[in-house]
N, C-alpha and C positions, 0 to 999 in steps of 0.2 A: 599442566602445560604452563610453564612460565614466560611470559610477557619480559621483553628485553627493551630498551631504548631503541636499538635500531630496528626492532618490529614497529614500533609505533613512527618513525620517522619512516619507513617503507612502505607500511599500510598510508598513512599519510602523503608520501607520493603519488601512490598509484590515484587516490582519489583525486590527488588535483589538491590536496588541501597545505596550506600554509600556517605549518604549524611552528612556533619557538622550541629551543629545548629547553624551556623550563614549562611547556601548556606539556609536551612529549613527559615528562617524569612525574606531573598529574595525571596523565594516560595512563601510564603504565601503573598506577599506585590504581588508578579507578579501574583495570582492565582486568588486573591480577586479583582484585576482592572479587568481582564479577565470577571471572572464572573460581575463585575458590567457593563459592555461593552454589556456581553449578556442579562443583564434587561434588558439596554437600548435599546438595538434590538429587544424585545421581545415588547415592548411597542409602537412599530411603526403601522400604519395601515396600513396592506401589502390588504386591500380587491382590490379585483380585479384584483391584479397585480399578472400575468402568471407566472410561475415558469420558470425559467432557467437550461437549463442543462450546459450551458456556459455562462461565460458575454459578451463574446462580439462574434457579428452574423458573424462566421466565419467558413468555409467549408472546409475539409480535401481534400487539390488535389490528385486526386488521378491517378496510374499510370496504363495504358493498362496492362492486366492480360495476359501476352505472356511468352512462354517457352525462358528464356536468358542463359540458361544451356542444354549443350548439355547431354544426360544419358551417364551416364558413373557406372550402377550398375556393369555391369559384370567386369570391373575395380577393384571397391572395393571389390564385391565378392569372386574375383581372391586368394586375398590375407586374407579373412574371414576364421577361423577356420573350420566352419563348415557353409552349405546352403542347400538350398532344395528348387525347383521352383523359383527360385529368393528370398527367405525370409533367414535370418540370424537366426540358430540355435542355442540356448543359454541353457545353463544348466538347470533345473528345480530348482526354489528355493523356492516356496512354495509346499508344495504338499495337 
């Protein structure tokens, strides 16, 4: 697919963006190797090879699920405009 000046000055409006026509013909110089980068990817023989959710095989540590706050609702309740059972009472704003 090739990338033309008035794509990049169209894609460009629709965002809202204010672009020169000389930032627009570095666009297109930088859009067009982009896309020629994704032929080339597209051209590889991925058969067999597993799909990745990350590239490199790495494990999230992860920390004991323990209470390190003491409660302190009735605290902030204290000073809440309005409560009820422990729950924070708020105006109605949809009805």
């Amino acid at each position: 697919m090739a990338i033309e000046h008035a794509n990049v000055l169209r894609a460009a409006h629709l965002a809202r963006l204010g672009v020169s026509d000389a930032q627009a013909e570095r666009y297109v110089d930088d859009l067009s190797r982009i896309l020629e980068m994704v032929d080339r990817l597209a051209e590889i023989d991925t058969e067999g090879v597993a799909p990745l959710s990350h590239p490199l095989d790495a494990t999230q540590p992860l920390r004991a699920d323990e209470v390190i706050e003491t409660d302190r609702r009735d605290t902030f309740q204290k000073v809440a405009p309005a409560t009820a059972d422990g729950l924070y009472l708020v105006p109605r704003v949809v009805e």
